[in-house]
CHARMM internal coordinates of N, CA and C (Angstrom, degrees):
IC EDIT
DIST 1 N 1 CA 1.4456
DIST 1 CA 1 C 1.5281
ANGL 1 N 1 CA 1 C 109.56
DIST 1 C 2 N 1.1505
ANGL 1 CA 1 C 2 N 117.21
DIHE 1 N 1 CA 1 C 2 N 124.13
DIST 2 N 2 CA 1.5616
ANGL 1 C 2 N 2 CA 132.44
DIHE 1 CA 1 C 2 N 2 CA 169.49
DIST 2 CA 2 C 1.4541
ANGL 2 N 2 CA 2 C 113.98
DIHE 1 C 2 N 2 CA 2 C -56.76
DIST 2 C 3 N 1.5289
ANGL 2 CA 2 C 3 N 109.05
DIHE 2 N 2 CA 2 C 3 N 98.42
DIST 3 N 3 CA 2.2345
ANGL 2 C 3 N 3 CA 116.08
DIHE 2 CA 2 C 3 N 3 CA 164.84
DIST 3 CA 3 C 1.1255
ANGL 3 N 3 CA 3 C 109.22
DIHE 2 C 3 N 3 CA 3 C -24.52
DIST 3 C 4 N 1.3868
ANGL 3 CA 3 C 4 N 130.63
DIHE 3 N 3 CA 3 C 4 N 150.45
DIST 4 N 4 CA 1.1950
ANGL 3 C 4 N 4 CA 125.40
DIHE 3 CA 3 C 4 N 4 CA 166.64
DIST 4 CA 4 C 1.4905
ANGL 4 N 4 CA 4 C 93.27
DIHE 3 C 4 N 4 CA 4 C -112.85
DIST 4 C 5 N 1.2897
ANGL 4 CA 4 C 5 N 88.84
DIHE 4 N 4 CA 4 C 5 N 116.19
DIST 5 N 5 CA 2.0876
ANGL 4 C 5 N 5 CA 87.78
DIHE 4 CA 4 C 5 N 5 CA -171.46
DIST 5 CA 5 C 1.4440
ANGL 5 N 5 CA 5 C 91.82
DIHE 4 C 5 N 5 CA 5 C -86.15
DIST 5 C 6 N 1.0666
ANGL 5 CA 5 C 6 N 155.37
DIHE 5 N 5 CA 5 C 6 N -17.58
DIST 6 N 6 CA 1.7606
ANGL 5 C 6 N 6 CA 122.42
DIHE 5 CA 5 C 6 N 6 CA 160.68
DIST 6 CA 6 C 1.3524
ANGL 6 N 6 CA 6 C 119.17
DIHE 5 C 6 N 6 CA 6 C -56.21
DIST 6 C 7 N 1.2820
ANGL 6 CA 6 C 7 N 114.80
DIHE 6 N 6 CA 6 C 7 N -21.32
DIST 7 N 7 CA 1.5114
ANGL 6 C 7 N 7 CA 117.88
DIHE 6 CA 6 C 7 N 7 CA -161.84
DIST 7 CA 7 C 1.9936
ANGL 7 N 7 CA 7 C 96.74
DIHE 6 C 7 N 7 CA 7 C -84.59
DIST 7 C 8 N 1.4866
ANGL 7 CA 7 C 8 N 103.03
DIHE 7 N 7 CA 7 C 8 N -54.28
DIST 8 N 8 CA 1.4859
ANGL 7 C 8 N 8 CA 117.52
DIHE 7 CA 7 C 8 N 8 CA 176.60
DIST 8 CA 8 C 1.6652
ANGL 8 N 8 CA 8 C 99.27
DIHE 7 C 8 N 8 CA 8 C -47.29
DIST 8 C 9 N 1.0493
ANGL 8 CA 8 C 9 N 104.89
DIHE 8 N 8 CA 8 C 9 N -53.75
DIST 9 N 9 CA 1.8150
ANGL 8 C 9 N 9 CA 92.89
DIHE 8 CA 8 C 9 N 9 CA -168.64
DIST 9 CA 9 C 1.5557
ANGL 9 N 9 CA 9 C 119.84
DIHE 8 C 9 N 9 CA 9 C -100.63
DIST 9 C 10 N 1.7903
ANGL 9 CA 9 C 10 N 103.33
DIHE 9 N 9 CA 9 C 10 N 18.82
DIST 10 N 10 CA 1.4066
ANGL 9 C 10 N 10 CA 120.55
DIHE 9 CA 9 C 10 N 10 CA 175.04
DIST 10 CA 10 C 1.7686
ANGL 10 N 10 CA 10 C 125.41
DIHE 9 C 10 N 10 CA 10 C 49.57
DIST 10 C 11 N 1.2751
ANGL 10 CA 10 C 11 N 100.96
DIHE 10 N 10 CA 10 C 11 N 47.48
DIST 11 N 11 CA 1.3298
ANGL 10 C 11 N 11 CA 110.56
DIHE 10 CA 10 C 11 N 11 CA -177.21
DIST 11 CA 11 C 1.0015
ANGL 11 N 11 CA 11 C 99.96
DIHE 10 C 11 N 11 CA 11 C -138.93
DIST 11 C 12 N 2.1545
ANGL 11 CA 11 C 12 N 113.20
DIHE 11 N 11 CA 11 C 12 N 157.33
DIST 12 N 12 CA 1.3185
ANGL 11 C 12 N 12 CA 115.36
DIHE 11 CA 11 C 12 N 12 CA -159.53
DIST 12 CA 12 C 1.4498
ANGL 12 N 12 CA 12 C 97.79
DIHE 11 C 12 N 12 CA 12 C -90.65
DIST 12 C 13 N 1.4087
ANGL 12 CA 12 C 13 N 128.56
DIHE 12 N 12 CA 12 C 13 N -163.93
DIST 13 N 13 CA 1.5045
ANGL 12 C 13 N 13 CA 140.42
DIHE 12 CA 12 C 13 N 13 CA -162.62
DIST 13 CA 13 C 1.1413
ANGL 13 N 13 CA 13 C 84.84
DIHE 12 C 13 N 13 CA 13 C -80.65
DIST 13 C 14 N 1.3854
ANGL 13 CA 13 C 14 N 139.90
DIHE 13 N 13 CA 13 C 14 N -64.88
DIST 14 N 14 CA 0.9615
ANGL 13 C 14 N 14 CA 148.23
DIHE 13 CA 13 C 14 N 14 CA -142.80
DIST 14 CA 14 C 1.7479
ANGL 14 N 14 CA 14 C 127.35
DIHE 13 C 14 N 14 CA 14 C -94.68
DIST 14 C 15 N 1.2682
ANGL 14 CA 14 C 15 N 96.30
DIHE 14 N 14 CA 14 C 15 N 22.38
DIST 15 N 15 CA 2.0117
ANGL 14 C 15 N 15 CA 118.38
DIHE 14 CA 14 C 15 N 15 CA 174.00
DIST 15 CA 15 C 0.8492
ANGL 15 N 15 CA 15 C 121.08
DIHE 14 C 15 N 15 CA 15 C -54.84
DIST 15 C 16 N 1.2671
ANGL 15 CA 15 C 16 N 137.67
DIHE 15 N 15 CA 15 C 16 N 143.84
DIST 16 N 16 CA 1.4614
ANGL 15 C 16 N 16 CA 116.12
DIHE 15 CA 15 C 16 N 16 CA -167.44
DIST 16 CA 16 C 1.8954
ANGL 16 N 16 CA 16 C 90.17
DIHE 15 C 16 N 16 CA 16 C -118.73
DIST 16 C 17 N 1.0690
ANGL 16 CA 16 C 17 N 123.49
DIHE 16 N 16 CA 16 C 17 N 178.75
DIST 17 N 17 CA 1.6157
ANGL 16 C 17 N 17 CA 124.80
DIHE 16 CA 16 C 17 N 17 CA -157.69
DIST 17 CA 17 C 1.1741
ANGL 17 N 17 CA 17 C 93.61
DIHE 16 C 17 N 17 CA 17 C -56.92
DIST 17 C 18 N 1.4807
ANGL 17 CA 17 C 18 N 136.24
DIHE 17 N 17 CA 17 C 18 N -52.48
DIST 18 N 18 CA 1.5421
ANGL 17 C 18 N 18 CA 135.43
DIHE 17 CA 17 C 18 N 18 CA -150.55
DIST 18 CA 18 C 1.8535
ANGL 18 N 18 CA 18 C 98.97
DIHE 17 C 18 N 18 CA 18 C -71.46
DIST 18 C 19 N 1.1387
ANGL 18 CA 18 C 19 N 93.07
DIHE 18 N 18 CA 18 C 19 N -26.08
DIST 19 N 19 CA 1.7243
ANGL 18 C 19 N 19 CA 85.98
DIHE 18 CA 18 C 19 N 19 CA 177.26
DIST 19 CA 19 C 1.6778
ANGL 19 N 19 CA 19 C 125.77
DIHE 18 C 19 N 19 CA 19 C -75.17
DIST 19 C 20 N 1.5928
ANGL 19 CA 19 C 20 N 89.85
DIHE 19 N 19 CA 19 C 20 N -34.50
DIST 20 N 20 CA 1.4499
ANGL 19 C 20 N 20 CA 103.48
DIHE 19 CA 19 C 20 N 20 CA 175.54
DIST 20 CA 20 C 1.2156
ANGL 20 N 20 CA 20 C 124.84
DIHE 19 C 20 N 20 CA 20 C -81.47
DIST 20 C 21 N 1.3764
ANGL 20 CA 20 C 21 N 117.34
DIHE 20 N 20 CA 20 C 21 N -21.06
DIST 21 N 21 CA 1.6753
ANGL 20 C 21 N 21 CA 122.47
DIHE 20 CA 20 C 21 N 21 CA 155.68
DIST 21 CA 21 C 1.4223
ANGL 21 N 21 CA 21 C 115.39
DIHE 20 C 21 N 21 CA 21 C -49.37
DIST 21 C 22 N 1.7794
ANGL 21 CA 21 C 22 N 108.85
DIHE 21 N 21 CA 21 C 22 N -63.85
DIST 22 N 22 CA 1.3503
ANGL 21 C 22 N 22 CA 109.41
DIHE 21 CA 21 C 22 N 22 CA -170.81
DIST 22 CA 22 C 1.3541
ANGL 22 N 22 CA 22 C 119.07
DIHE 21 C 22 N 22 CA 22 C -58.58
DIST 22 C 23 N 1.3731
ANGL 22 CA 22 C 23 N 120.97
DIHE 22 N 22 CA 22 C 23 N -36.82
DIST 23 N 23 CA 1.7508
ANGL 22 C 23 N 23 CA 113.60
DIHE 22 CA 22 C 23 N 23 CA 170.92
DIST 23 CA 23 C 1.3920
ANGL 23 N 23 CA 23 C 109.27
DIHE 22 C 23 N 23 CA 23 C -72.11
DIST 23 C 24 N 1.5568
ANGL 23 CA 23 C 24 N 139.33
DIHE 23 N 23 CA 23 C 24 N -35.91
DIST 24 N 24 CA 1.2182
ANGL 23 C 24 N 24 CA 119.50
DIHE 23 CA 23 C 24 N 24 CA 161.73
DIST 24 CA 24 C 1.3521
ANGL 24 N 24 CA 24 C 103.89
DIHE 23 C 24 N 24 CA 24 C -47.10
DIST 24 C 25 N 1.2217
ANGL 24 CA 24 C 25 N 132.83
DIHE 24 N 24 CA 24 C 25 N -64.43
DIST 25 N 25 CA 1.9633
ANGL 24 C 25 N 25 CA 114.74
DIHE 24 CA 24 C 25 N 25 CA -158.22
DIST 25 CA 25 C 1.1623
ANGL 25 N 25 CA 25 C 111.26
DIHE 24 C 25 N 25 CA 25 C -43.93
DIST 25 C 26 N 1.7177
ANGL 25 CA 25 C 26 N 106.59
DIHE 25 N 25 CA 25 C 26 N -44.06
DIST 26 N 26 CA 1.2009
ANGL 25 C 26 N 26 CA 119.14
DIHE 25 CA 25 C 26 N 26 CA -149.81
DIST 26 CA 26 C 2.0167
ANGL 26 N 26 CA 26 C 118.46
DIHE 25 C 26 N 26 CA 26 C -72.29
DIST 26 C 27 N 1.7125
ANGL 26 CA 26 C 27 N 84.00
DIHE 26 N 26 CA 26 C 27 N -38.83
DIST 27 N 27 CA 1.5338
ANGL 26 C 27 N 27 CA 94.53
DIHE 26 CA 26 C 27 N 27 CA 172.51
DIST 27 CA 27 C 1.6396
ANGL 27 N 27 CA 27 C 112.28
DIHE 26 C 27 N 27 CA 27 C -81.58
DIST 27 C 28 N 1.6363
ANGL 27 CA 27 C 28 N 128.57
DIHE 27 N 27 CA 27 C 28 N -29.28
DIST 28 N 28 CA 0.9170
ANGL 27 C 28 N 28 CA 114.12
DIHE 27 CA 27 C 28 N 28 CA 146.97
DIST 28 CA 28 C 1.6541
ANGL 28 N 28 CA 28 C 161.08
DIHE 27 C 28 N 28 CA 28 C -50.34
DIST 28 C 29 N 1.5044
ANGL 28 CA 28 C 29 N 90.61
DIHE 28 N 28 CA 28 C 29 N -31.87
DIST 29 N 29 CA 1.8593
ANGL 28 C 29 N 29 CA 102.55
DIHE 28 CA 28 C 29 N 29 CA 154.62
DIST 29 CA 29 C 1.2358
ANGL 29 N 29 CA 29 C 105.34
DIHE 28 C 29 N 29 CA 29 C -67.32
DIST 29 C 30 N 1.3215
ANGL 29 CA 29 C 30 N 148.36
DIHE 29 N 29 CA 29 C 30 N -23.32
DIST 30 N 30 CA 1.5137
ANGL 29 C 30 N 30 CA 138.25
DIHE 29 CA 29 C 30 N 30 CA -149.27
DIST 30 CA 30 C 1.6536
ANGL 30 N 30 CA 30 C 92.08
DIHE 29 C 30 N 30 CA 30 C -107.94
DIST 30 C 31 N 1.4834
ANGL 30 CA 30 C 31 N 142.76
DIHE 30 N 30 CA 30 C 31 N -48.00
DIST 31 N 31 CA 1.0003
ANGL 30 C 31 N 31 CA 140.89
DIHE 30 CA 30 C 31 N 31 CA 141.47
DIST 31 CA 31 C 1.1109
ANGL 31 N 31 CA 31 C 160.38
DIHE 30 C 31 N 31 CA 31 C -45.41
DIST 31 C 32 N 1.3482
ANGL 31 CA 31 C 32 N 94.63
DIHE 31 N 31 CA 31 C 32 N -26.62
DIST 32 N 32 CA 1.4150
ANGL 31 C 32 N 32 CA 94.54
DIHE 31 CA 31 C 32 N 32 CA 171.18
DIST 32 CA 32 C 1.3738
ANGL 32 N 32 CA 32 C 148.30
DIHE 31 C 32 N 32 CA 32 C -65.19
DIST 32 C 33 N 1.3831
ANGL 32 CA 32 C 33 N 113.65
DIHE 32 N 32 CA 32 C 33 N 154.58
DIST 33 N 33 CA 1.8743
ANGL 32 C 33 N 33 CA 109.73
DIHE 32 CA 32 C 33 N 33 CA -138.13
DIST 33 CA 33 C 1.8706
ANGL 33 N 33 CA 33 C 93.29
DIHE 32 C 33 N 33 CA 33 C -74.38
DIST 33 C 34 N 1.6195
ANGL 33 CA 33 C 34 N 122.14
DIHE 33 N 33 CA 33 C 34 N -32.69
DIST 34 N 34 CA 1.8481
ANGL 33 C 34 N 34 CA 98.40
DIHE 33 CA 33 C 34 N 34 CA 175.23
DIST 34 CA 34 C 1.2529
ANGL 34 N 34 CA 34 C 110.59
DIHE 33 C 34 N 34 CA 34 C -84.92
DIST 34 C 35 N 1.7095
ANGL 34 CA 34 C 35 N 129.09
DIHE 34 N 34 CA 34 C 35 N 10.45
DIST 35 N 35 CA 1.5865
ANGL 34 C 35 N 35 CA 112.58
DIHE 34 CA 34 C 35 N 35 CA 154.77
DIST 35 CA 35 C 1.7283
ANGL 35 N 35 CA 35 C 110.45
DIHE 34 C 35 N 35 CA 35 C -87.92
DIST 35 C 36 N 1.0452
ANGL 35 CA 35 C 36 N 106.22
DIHE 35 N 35 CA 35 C 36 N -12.71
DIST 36 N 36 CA 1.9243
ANGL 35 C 36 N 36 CA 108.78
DIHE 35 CA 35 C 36 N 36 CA -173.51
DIST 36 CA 36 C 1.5015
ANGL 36 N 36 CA 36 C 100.70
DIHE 35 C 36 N 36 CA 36 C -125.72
DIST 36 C 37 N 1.2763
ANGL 36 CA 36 C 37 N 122.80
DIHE 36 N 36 CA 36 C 37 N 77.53
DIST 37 N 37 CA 1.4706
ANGL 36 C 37 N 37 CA 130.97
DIHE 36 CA 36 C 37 N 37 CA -165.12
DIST 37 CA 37 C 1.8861
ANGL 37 N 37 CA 37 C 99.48
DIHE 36 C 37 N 37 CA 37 C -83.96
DIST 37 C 38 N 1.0823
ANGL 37 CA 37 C 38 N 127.94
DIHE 37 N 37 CA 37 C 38 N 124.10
DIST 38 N 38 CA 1.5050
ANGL 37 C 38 N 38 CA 109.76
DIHE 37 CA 37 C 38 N 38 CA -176.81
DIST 38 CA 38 C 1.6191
ANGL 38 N 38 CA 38 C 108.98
DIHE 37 C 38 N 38 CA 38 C 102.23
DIST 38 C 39 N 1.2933
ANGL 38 CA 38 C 39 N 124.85
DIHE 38 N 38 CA 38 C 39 N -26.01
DIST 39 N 39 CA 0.9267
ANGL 38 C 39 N 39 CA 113.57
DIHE 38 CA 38 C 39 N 39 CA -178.25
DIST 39 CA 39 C 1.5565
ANGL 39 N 39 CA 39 C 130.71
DIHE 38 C 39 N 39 CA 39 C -121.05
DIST 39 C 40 N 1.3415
ANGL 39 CA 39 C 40 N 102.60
DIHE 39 N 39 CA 39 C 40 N 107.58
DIST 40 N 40 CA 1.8206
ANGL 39 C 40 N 40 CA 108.63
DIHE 39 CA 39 C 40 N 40 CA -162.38
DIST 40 CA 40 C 1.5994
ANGL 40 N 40 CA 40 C 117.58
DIHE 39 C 40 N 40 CA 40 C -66.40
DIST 40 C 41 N 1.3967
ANGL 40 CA 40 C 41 N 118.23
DIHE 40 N 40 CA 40 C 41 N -27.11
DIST 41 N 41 CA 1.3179
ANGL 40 C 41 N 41 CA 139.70
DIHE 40 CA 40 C 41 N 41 CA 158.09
DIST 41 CA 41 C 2.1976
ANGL 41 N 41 CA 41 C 100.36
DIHE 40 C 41 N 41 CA 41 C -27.11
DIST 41 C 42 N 1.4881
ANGL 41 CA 41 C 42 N 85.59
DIHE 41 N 41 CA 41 C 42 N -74.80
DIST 42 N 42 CA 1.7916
ANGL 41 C 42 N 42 CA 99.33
DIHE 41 CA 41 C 42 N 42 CA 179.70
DIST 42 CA 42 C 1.5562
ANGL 42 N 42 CA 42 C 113.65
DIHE 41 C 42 N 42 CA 42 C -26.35
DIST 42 C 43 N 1.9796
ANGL 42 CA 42 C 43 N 83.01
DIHE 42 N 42 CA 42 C 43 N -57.07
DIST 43 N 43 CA 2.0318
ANGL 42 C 43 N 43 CA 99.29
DIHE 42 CA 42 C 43 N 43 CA -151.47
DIST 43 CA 43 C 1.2772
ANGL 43 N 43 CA 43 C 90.20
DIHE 42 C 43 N 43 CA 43 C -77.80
DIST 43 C 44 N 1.5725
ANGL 43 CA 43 C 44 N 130.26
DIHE 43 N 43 CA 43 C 44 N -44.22
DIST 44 N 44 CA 1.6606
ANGL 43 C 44 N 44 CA 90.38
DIHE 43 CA 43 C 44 N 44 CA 175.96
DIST 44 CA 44 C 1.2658
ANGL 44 N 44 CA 44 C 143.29
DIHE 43 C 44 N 44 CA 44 C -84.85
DIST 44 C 45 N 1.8923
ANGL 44 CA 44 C 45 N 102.75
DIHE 44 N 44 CA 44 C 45 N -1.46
DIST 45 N 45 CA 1.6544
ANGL 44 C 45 N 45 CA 103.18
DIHE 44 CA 44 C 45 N 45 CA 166.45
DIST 45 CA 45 C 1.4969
ANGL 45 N 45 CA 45 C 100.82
DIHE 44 C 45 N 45 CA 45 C -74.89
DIST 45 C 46 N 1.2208
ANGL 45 CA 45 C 46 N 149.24
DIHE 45 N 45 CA 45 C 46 N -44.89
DIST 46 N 46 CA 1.1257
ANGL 45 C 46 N 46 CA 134.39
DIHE 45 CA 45 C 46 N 46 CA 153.75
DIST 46 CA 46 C 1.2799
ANGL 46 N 46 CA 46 C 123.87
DIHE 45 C 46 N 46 CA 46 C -14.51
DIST 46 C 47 N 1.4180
ANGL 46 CA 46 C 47 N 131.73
DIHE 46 N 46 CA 46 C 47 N -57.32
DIST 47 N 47 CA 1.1151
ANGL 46 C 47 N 47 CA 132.39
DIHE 46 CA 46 C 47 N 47 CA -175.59
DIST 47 CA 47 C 1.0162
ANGL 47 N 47 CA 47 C 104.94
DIHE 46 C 47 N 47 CA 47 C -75.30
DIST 47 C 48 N 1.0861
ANGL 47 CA 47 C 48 N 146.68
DIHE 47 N 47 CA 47 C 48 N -49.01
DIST 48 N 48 CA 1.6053
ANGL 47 C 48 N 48 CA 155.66
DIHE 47 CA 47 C 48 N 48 CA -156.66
DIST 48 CA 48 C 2.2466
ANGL 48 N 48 CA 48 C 94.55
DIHE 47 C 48 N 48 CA 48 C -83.95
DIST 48 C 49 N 0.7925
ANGL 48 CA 48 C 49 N 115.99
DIHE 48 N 48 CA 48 C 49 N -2.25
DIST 49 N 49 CA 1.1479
ANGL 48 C 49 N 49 CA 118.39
DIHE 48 CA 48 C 49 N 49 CA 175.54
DIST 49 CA 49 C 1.3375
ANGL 49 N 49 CA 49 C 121.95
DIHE 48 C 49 N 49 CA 49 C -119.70
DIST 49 C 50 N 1.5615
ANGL 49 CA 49 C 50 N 119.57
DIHE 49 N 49 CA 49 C 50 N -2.38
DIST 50 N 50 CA 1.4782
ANGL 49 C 50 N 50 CA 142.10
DIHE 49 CA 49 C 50 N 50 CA -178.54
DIST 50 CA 50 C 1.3236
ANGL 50 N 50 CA 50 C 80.32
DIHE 49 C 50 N 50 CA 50 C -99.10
DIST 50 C 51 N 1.6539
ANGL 50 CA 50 C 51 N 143.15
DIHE 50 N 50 CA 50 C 51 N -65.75
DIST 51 N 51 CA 1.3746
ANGL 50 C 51 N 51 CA 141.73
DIHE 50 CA 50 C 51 N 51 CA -174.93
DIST 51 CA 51 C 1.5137
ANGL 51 N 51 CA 51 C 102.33
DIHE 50 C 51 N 51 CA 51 C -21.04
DIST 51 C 52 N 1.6460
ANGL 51 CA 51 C 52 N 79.06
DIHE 51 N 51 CA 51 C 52 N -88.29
DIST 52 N 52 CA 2.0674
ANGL 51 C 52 N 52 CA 93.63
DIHE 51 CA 51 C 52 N 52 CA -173.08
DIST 52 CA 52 C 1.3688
ANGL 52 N 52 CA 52 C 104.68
DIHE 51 C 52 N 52 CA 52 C -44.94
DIST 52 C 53 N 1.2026
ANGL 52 CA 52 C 53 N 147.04
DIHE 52 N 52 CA 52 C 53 N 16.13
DIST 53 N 53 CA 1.6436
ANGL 52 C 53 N 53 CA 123.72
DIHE 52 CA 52 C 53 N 53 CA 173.99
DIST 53 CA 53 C 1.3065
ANGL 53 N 53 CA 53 C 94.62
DIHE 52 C 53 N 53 CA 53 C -112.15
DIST 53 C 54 N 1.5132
ANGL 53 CA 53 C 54 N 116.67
DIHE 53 N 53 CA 53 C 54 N -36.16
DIST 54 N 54 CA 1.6422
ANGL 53 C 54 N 54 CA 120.45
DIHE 53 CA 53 C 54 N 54 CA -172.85
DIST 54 CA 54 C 1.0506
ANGL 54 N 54 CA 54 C 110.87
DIHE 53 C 54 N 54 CA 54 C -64.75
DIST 54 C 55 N 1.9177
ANGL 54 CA 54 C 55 N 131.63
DIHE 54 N 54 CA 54 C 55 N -30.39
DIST 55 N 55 CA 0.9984
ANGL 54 C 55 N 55 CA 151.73
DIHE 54 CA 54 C 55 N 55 CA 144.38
DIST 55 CA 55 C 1.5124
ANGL 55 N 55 CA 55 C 133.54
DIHE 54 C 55 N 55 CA 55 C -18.37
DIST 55 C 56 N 1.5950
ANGL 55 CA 55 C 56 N 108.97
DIHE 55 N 55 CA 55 C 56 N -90.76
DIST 56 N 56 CA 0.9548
ANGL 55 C 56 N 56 CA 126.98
DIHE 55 CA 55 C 56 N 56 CA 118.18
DIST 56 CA 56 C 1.6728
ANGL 56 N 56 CA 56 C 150.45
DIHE 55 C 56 N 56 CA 56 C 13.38
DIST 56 C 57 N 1.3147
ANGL 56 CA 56 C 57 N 85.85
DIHE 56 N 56 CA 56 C 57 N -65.02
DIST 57 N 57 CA 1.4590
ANGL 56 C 57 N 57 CA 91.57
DIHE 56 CA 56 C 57 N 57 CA 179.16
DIST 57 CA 57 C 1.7347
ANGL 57 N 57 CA 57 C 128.02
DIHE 56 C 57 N 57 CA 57 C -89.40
DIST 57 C 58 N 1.4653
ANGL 57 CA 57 C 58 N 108.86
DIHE 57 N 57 CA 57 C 58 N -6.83
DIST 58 N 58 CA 1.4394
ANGL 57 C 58 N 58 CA 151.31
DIHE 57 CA 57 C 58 N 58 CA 146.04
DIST 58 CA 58 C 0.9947
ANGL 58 N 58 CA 58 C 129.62
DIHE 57 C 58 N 58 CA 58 C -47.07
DIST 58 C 59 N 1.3140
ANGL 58 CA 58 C 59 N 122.16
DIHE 58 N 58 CA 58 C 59 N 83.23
DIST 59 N 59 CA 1.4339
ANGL 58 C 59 N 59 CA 118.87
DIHE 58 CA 58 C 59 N 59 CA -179.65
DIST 59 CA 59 C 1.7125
ANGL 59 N 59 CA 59 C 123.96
DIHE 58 C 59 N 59 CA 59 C -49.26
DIST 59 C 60 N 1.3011
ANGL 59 CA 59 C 60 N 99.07
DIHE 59 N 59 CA 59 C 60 N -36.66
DIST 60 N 60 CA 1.7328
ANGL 59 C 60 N 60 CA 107.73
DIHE 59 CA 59 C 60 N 60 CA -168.41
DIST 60 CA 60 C 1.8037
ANGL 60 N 60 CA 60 C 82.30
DIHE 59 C 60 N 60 CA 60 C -90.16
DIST 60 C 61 N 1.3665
ANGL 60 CA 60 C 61 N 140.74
DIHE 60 N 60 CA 60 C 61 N -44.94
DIST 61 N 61 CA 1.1816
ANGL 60 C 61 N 61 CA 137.19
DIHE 60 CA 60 C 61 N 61 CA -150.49
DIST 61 CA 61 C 2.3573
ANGL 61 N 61 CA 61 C 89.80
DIHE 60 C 61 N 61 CA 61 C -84.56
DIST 61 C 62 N 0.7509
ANGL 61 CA 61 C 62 N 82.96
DIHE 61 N 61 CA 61 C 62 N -41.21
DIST 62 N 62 CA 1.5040
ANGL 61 C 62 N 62 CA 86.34
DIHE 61 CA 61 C 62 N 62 CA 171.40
DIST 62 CA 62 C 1.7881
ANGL 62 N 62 CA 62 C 121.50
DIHE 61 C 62 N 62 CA 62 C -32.35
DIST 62 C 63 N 1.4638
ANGL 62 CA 62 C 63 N 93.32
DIHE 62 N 62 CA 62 C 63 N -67.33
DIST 63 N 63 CA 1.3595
ANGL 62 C 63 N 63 CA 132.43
DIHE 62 CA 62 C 63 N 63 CA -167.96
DIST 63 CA 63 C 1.5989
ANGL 63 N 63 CA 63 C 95.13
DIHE 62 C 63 N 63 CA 63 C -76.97
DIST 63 C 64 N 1.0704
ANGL 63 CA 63 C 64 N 132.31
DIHE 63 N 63 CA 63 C 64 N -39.73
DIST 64 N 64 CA 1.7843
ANGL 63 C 64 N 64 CA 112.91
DIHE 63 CA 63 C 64 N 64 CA 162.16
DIST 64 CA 64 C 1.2796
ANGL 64 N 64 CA 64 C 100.07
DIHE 63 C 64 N 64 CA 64 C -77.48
DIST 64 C 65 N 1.2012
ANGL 64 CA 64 C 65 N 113.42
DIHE 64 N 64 CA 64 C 65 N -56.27
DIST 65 N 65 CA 2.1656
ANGL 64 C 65 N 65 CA 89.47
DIHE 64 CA 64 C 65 N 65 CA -174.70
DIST 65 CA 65 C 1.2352
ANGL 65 N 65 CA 65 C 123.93
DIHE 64 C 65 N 65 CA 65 C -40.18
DIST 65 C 66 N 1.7563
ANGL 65 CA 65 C 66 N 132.81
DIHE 65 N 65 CA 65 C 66 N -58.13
DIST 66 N 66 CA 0.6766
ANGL 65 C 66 N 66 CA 145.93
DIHE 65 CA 65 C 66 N 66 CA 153.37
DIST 66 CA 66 C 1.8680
ANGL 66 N 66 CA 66 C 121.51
DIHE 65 C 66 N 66 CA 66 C -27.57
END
COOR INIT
IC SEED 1 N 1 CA 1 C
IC BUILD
């Protein structure tokens, strides 16, 4: 089943970049694997939340996800 990376990084369809930066930082400080040392749960919502921004943050990569 395909993430719905708005949902993962809690922003609506319609965000415009400055929104989608700030929940990447934001979910990224909270995840990240040397603040949650031990815990694989973290490192791969981390990763899975580095996706959706790379995603995301893509205008042309946007527009096929979407």
């Amino acid at each position: 089943m395909l993430e719905d990376y708005y949902a993962l990084l809690g922003i609506p369809r319609s965000a415009n970049d400055a929104a989608i930066r700030s929940s990447y930082r934001r979910l990224a400080l909270l995840t990240h694997p040397d603040k949650n040392r031990g815990n694989p749960t973290a490192t791969r919502r981390f990763q899975q939340v580095a996706v959706a921004y790379e995603t995301l943050k893509d205008p042309s990569k946007r527009k096929v996800y979407d």
